[in-house]
C-alpha positions in Angstrom: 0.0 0.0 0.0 3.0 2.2 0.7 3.8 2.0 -3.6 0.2 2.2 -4.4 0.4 6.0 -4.8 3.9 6.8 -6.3 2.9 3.8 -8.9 -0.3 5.6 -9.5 1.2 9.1 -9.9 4.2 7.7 -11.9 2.4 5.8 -14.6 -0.5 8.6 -15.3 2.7 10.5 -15.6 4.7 8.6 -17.9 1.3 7.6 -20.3 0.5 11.2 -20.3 3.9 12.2 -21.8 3.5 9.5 -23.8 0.1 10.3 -25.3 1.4 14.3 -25.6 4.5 13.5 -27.3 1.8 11.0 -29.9 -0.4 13.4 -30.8 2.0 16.2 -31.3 4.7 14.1 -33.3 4.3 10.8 -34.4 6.9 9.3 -33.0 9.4 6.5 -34.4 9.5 2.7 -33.5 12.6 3.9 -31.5 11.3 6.9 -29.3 8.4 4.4 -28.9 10.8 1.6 -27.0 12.2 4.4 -25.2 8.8 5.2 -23.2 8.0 1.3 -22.9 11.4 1.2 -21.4 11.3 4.1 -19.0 7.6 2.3 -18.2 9.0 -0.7 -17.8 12.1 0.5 -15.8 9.9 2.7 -13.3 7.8 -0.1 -12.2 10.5 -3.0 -12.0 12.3 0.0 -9.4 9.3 0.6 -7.5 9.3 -3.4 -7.0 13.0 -3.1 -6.3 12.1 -1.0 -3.4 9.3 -2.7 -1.9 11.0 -5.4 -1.4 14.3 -3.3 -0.1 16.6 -4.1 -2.5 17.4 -0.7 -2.4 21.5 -0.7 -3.8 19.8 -2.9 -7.2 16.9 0.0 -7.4 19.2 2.8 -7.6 21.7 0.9 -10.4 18.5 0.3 -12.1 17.8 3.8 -11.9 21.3 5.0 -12.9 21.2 2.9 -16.1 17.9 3.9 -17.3 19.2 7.3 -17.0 22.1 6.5 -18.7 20.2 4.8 -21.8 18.1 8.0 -22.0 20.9 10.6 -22.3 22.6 8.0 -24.7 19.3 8.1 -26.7 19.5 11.9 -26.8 23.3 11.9 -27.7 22.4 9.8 -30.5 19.1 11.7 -31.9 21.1 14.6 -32.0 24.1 13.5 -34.0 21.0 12.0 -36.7 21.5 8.4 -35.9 18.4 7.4 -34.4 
């Protein structure tokens, strides 16, 4: 009950960036993954830390963030 509301909060946030960034530009297969992976990664951390495995949670975190700025690095230079 203790993940019930950051879970709520986090996934209306995540599918309403989601749906924004849809309608506005229709994005690629690849910006697509990106959001099923930031889904995907949110919830497996939020598990993470319910059941205390707090030092896997924040590696988790750190290499979500790391795929994302990688992501960024690589739209900008036209590969992606």
């Amino acid at each position: 009950m203790d993940l019930l509301i950051p879970a709520l909060v986090g996934g209306f946030i995540i599918t309403t960036a989601f749906i924004t960034f849809y309608l506005i530009k229709k994005p690629d297969f690849s910006d697509t993954l990106i959001f099923y992976a930031i889904y995907a990664a949110y919830y497996m951390a939020l598990i993470l830390i319910y059941f205390n495995v707090i030092p896997l949670a924040i590696i988790t975190a750190s290499l979500l963030i790391i795929a994302v700025l990688a992501w960024k690095f690589l739209k900008k230079i036209k590969i992606f």
